[in-house]
C-alpha beads as a LAMMPS data file, in Angstrom:
LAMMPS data file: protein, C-alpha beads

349 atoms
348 bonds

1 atom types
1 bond types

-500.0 500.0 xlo xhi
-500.0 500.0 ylo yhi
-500.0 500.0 zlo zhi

Masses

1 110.0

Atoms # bond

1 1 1 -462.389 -232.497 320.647
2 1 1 -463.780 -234.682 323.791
3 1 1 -464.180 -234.118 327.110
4 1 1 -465.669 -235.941 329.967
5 1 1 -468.405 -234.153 332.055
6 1 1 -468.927 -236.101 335.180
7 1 1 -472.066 -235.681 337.315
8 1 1 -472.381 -236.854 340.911
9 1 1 -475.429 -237.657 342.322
10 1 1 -474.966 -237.860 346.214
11 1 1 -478.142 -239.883 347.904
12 1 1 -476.922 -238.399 351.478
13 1 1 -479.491 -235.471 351.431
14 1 1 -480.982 -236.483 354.791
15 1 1 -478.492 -236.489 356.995
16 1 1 -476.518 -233.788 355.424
17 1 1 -479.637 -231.277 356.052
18 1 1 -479.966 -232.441 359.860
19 1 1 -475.770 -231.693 360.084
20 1 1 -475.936 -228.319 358.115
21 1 1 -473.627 -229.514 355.538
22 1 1 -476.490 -229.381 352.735
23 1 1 -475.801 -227.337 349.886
24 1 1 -474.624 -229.283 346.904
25 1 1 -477.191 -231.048 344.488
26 1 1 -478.880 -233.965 345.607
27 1 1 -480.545 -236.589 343.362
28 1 1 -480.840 -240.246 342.544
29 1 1 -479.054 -241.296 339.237
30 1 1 -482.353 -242.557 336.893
31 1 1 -482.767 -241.984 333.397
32 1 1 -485.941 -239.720 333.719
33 1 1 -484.187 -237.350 336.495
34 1 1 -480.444 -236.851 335.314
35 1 1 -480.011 -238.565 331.795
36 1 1 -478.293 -241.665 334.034
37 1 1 -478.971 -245.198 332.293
38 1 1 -479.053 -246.685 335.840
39 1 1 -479.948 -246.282 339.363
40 1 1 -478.215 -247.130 342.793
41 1 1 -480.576 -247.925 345.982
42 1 1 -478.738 -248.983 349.257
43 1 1 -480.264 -252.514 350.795
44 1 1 -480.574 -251.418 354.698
45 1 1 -479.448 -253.439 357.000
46 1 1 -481.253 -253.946 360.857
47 1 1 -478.193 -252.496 362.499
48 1 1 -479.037 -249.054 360.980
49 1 1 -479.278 -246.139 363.083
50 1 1 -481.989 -244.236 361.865
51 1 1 -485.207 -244.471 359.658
52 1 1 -483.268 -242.890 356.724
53 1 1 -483.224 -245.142 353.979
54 1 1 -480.960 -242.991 351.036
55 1 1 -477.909 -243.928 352.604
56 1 1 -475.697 -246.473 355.837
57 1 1 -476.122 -244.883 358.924
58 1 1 -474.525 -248.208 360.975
59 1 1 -474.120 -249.031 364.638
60 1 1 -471.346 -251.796 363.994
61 1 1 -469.670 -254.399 366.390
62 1 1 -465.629 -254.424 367.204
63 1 1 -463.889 -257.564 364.963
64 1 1 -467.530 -258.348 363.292
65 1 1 -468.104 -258.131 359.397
66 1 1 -470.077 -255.380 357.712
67 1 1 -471.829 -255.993 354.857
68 1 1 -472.746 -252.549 352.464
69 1 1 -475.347 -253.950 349.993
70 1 1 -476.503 -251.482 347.240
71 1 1 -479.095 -252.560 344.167
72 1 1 -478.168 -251.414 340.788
73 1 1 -480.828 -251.663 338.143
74 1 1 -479.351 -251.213 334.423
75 1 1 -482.156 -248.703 333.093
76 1 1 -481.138 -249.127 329.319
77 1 1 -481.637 -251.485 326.417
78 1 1 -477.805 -252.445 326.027
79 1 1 -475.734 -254.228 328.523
80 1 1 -474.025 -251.696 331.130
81 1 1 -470.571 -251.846 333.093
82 1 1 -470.320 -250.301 336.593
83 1 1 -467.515 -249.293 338.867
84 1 1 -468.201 -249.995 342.510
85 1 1 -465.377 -248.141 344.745
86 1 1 -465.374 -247.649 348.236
87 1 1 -464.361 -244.437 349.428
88 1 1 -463.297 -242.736 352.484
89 1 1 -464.541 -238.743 352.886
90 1 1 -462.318 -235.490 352.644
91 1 1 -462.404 -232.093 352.620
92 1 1 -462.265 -230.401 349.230
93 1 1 -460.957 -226.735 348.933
94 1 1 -464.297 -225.178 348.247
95 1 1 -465.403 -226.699 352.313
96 1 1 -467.415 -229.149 349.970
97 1 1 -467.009 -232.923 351.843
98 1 1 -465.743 -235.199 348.813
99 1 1 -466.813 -238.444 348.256
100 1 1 -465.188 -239.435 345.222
101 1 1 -461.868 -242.037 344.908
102 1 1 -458.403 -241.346 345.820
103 1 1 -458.786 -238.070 348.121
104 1 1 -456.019 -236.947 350.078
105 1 1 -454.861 -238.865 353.348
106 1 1 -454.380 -237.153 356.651
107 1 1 -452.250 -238.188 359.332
108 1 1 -454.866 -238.542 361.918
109 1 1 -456.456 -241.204 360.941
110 1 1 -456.491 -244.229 363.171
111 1 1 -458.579 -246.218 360.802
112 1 1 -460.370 -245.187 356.863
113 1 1 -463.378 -246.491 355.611
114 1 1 -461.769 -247.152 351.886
115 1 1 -459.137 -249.715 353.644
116 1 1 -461.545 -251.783 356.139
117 1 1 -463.404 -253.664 352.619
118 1 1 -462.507 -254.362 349.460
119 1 1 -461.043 -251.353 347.613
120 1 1 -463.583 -251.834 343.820
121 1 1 -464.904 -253.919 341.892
122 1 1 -466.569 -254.496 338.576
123 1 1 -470.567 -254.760 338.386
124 1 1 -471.868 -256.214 334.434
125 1 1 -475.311 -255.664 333.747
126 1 1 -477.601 -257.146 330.778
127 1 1 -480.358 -254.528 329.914
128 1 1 -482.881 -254.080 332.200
129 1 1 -481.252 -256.306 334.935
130 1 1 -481.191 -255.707 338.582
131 1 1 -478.339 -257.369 340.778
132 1 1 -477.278 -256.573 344.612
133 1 1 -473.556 -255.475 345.052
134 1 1 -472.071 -256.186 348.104
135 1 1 -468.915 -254.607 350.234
136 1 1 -468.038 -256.408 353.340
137 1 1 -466.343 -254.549 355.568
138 1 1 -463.935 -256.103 358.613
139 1 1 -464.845 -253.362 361.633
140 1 1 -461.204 -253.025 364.122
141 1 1 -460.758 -255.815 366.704
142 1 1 -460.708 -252.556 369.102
143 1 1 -463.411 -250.553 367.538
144 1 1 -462.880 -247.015 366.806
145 1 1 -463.331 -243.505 368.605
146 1 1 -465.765 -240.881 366.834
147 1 1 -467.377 -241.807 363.237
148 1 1 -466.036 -243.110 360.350
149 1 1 -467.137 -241.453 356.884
150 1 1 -467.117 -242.290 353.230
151 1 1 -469.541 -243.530 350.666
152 1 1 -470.316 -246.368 347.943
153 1 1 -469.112 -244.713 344.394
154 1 1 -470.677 -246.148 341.610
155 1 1 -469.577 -244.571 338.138
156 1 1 -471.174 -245.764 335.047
157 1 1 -468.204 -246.826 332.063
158 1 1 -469.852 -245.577 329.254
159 1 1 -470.249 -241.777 328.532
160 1 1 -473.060 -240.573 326.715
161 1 1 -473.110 -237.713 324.166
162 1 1 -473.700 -234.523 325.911
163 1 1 -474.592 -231.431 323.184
164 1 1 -471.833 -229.331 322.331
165 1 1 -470.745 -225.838 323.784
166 1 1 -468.325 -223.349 322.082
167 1 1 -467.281 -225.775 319.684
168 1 1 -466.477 -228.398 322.437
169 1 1 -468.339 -231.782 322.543
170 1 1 -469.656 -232.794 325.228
171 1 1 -469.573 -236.769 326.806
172 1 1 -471.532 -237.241 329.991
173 1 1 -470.158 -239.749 332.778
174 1 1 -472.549 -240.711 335.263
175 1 1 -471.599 -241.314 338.836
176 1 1 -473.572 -242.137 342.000
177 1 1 -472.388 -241.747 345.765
178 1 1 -474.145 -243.565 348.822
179 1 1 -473.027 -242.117 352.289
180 1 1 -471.782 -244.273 354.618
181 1 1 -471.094 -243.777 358.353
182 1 1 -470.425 -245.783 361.043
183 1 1 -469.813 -245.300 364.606
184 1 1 -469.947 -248.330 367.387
185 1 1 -472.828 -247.089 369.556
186 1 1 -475.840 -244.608 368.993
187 1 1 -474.351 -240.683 369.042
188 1 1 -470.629 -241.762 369.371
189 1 1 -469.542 -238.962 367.201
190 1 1 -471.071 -236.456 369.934
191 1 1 -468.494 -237.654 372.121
192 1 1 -465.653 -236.375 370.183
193 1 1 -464.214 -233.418 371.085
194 1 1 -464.062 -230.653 368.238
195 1 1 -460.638 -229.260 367.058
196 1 1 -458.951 -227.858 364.380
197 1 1 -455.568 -226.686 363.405
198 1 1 -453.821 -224.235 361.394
199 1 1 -450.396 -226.613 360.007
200 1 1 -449.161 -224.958 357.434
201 1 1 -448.919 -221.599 355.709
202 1 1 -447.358 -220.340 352.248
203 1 1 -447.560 -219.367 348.746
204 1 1 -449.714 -221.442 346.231
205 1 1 -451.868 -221.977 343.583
206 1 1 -455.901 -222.342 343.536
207 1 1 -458.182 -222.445 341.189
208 1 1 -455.944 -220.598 338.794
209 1 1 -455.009 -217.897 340.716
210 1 1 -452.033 -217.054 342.986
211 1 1 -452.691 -216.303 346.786
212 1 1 -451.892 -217.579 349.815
213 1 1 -452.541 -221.153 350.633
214 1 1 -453.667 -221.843 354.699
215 1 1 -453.569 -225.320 355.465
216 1 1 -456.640 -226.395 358.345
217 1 1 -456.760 -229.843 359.555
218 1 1 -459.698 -231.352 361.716
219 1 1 -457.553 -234.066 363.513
220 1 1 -461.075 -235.398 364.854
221 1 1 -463.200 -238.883 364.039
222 1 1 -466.053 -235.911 363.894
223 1 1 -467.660 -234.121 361.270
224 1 1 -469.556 -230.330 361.190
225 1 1 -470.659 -227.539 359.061
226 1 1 -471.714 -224.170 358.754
227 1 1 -468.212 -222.670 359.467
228 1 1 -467.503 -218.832 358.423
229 1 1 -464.029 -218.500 357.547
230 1 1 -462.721 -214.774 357.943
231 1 1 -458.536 -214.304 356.294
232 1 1 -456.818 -211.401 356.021
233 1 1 -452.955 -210.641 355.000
234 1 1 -450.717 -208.076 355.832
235 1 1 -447.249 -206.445 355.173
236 1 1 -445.832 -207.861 358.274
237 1 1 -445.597 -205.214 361.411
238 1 1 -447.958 -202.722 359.611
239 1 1 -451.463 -202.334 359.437
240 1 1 -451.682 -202.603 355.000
241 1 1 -453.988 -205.286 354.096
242 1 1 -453.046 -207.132 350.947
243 1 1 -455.422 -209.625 350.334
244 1 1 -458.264 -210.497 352.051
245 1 1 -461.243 -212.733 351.982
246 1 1 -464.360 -214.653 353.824
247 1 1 -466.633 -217.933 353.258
248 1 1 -469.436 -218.911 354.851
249 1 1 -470.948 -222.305 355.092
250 1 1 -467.843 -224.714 355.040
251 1 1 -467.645 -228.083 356.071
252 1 1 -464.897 -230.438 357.488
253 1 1 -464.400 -233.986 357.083
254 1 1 -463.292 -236.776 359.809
255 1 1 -459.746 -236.844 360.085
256 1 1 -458.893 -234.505 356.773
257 1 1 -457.244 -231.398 355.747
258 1 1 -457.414 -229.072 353.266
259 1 1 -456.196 -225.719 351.947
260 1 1 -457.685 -222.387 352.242
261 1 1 -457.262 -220.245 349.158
262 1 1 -456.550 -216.146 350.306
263 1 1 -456.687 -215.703 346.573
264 1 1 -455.759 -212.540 344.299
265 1 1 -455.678 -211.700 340.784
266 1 1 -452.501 -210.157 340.455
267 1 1 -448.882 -211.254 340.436
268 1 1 -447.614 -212.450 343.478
269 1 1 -445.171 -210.178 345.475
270 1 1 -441.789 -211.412 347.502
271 1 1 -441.721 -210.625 351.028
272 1 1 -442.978 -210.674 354.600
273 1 1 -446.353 -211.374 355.658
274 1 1 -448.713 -212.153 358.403
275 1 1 -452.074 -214.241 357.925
276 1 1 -455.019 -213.388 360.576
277 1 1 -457.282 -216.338 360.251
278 1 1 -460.482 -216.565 362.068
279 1 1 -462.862 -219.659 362.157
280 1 1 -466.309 -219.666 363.695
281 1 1 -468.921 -222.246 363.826
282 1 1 -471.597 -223.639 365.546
283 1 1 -469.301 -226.385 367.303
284 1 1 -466.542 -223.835 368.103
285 1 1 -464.269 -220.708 367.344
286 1 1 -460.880 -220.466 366.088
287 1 1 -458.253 -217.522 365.595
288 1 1 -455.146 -217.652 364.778
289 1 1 -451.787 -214.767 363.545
290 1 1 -449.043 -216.973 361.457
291 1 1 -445.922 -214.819 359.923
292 1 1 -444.733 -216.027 356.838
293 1 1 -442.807 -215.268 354.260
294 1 1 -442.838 -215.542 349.811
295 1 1 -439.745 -215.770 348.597
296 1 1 -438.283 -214.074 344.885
297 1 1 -437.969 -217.546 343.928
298 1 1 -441.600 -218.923 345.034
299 1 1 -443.368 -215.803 343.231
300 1 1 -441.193 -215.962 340.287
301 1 1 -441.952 -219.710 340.098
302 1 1 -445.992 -219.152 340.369
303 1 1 -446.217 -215.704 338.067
304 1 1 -444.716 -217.347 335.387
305 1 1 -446.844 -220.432 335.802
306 1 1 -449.673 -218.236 335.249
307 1 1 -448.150 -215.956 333.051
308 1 1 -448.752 -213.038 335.445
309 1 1 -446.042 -209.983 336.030
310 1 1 -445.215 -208.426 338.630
311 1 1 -445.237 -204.407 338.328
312 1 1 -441.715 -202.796 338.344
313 1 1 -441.140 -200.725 341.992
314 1 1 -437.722 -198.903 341.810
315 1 1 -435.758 -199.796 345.006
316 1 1 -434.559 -197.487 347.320
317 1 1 -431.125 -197.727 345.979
318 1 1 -432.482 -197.025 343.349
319 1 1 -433.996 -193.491 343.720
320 1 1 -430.500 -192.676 345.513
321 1 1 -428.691 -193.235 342.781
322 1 1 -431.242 -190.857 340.487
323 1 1 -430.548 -188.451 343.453
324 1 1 -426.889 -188.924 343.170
325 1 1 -426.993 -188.443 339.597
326 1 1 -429.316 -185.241 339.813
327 1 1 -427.149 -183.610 342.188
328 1 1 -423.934 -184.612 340.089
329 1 1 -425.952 -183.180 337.147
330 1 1 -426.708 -179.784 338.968
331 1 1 -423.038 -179.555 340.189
332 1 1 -421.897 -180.182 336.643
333 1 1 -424.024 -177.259 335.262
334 1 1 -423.073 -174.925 337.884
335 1 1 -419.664 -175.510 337.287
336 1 1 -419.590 -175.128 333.928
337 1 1 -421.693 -172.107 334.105
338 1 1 -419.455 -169.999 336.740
339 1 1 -416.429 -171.245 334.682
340 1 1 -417.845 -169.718 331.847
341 1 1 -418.504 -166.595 333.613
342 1 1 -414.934 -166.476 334.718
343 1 1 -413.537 -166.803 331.487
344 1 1 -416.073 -163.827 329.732
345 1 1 -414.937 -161.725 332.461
346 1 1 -411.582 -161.936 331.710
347 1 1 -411.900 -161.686 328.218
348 1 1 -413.518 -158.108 328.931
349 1 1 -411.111 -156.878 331.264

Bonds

1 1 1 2
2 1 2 3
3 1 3 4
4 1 4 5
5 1 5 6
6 1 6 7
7 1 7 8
8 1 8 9
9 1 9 10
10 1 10 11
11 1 11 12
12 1 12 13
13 1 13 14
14 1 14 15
15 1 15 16
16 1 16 17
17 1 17 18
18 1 18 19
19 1 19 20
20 1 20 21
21 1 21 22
22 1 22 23
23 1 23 24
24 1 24 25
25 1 25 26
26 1 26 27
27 1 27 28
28 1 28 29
29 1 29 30
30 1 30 31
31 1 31 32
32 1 32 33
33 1 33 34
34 1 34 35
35 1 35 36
36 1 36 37
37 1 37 38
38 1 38 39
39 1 39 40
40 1 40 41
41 1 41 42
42 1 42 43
43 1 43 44
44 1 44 45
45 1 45 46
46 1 46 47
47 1 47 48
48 1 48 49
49 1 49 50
50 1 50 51
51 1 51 52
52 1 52 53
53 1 53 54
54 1 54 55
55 1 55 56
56 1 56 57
57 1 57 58
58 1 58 59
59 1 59 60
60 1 60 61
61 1 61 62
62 1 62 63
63 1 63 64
64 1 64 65
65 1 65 66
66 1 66 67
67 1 67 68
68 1 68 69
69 1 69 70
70 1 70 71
71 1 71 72
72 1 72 73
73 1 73 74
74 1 74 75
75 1 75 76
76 1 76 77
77 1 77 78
78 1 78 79
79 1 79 80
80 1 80 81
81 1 81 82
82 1 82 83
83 1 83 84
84 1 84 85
85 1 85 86
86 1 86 87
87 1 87 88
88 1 88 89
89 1 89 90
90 1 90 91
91 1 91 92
92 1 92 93
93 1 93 94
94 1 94 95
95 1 95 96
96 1 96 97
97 1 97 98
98 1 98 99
99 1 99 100
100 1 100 101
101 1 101 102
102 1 102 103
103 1 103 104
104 1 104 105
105 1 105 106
106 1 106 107
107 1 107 108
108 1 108 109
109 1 109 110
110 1 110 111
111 1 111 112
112 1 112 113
113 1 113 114
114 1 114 115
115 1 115 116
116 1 116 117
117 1 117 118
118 1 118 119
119 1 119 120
120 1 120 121
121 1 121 122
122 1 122 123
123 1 123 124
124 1 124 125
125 1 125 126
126 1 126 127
127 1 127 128
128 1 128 129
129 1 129 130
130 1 130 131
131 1 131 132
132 1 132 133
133 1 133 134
134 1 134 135
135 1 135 136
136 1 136 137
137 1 137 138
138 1 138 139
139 1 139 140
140 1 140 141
141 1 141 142
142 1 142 143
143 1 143 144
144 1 144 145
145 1 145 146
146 1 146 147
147 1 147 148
148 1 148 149
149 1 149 150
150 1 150 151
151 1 151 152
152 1 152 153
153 1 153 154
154 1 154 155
155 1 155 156
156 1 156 157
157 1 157 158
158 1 158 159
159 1 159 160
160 1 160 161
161 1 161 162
162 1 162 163
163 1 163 164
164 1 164 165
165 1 165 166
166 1 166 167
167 1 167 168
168 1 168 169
169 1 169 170
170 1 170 171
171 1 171 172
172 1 172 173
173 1 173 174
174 1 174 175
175 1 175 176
176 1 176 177
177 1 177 178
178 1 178 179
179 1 179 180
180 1 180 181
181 1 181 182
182 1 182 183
183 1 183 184
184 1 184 185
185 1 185 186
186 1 186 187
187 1 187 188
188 1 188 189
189 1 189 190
190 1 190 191
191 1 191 192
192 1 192 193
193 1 193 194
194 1 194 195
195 1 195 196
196 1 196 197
197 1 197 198
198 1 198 199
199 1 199 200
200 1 200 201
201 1 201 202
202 1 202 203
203 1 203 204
204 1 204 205
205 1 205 206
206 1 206 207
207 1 207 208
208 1 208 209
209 1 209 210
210 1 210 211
211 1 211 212
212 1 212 213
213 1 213 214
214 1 214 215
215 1 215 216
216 1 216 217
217 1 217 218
218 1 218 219
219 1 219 220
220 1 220 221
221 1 221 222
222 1 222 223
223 1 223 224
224 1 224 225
225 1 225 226
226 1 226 227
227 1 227 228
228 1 228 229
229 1 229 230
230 1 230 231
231 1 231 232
232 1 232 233
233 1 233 234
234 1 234 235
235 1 235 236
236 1 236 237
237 1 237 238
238 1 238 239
239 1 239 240
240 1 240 241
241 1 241 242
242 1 242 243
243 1 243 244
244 1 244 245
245 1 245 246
246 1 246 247
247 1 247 248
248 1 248 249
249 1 249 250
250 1 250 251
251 1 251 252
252 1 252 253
253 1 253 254
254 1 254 255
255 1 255 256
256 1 256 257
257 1 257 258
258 1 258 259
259 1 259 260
260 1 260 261
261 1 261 262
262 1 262 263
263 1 263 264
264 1 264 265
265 1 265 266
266 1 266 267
267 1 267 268
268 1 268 269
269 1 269 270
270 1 270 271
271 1 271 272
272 1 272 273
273 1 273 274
274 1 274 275
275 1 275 276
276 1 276 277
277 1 277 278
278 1 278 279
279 1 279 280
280 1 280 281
281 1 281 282
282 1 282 283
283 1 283 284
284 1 284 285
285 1 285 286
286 1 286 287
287 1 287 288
288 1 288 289
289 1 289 290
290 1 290 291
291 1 291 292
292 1 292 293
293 1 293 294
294 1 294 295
295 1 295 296
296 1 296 297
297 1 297 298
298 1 298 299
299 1 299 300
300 1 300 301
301 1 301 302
302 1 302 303
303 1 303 304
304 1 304 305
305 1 305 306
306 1 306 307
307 1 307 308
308 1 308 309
309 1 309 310
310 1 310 311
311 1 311 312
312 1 312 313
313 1 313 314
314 1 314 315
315 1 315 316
316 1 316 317
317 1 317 318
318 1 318 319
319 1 319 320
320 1 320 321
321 1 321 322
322 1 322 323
323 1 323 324
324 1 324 325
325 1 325 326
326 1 326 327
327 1 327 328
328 1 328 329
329 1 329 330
330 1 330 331
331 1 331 332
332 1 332 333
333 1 333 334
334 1 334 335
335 1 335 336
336 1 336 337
337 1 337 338
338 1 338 339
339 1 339 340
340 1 340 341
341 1 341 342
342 1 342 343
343 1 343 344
344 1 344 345
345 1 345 346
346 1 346 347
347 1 347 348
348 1 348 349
């Protein structure tokens, strides 16, 4: 059995530190530091913002071209095929900003980096050769409020054996992620106003476990980090937690959403709830009380998917009917018994 293992190796280090939104691993895809058979290097243009040179950090012009010029050197002794995608940035579950293709739309957005250039293309390399991909990107006639976020994904075609663990083997797949972000003049994204929004609330499924799902949105062309996300759930109009959980360093994405696990173990139980959600960061404070409700259907629907079961509570109907029946029972025996009395005394007399 085969399975891919893909690595991503995001050259945005820099300017993730200075934001707060470092945290996930951080490397250059070579042969000597990650097993890669290639490496990615971004060809800076004048128009860039800063002295960083790992990644685009572009001032750009209203109805001017863009071009995003990376070098790929094929590190190996056999030819190589690349996949060049550009990608706009999201907001993963985990408060992780994604880079990678295909992540979830949001409403919000005015423009996306992934539909201003050309969406892929194909990059063939002869060993050892070095050649300069380019994406040109058309900026809006208008321009564009805020910052605009995504990244240069480069995944290498072949997959390389990988060891083996419990029996599994292993392939690696190689991929390589160069930030991009644009705004039209120096510290435009400072300008933005920070917001988010609570949207949606309900039963779900994360990471294999049941919970409740809490959907945030950042409807802003901005971008922060270091949030600490607070959730707990009760039994609505009492004071009985039921789940309850807290994060700390999450990130949000330009003009993204994403879903907030309050996850649990156990099966899910029907009913009516209230979720008390608090959000604080450096850029602002959130709070928010949302009743909602999982219905016998919804639970049934998400035990069975993960073959959990719910623990059998007698209803209150239930226990009256045991009562009922006790109390029959007890009327029974006492009836019989002082009938039975009657009759011996009869008998006697």
């Amino acid at each position: 059995m085969t399975r891919v293992k893909i690595r991503l190796s995001l050259i945005i280090a820099s300017w993730l530190a200075l934001l707060g939104l470092a945290g996930q691993p951080v490397h250059a895809a070579s042969g000597t530091n990650n097993g890669a058979q290639y490496t990615v290097s971004p060809v800076i243009p004048n128009n860039q913002r800063t002295s960083v040179s790992s990644y685009f950090d572009l001032i750009v012009k209203p109805g001017q071209k863009q071009d995003l010029t990376v070098a790929v050197t094929n590190q190996s002794s056999a030819p190589r095929t690349l996949h060049l995608s550009l990608t706009t940035a999201f907001t993963q579950h985990n408060g992780v900003i994604g880079y990678t293709p295909g992540g979830p739309r949001d409403g919000s957005a005015e423009y996306r980096l992934a539909e201003l250039g050309q969406p892929s293309q194909t990059i063939v390399l002869a060993p050892g050769q070095t050649r300069n991909a380019t994406v040109t990107l058309t900026i809006p006639a208008k321009g564009f409020k805020g910052v605009l976020l995504g990244g240069l994904y480069i995944v290498d075609k072949q997959k390389s054996a990988g060891g083996e663990t419990d029996g599994i083997k292993l392939k690696n797949q190689f991929a390589t992620v160069i930030g991009v972000q644009l705004q039209t003049s120096p510290g435009a994204v400072n300008y933005v106003k920070h917001d988010l929004k609570l949207t949606g609330v309900g039963a779900g499924v994360q990471s294999n476990q049941p919970g409740v799902l809490a959907t945030i949105q950042n409807p802003t062309p901005s971008f922060w980090g270091k949030m600490h996300f607070m959730a707990k759930v009760y039994r609505r109009n009492t004071k009985t937690v039921v789940m309850q959980n807290s994060h700390t360093n999450y990130a949000v994405a330009p003009n993204s959403h994403f879903d907030y696990g309050i996850l649990q173990k156990n099966a899910l139980e029907p009913g009516d709830y209230t979720l008390d959600l608090k959000i604080e960061s450096p850029n602002g404070n959130w709070h928010w009380r949302r009743n909602f409700s999982i219905l016998t259907a919804q639970a049934d629907k998400i035990n069975r998917q993960l073959q959990l079961k719910r623990p059998f509570i007698m209803p209150w109907w239930g226990w009256l009917l045991i009562g009922l029946g006790l109390a029959t029972l007890v009327w029974v025996i006492i009836f019989f018994s002082r009938r039975r009395r009657s009759a011996n005394q009869t008998k006697e007399a």
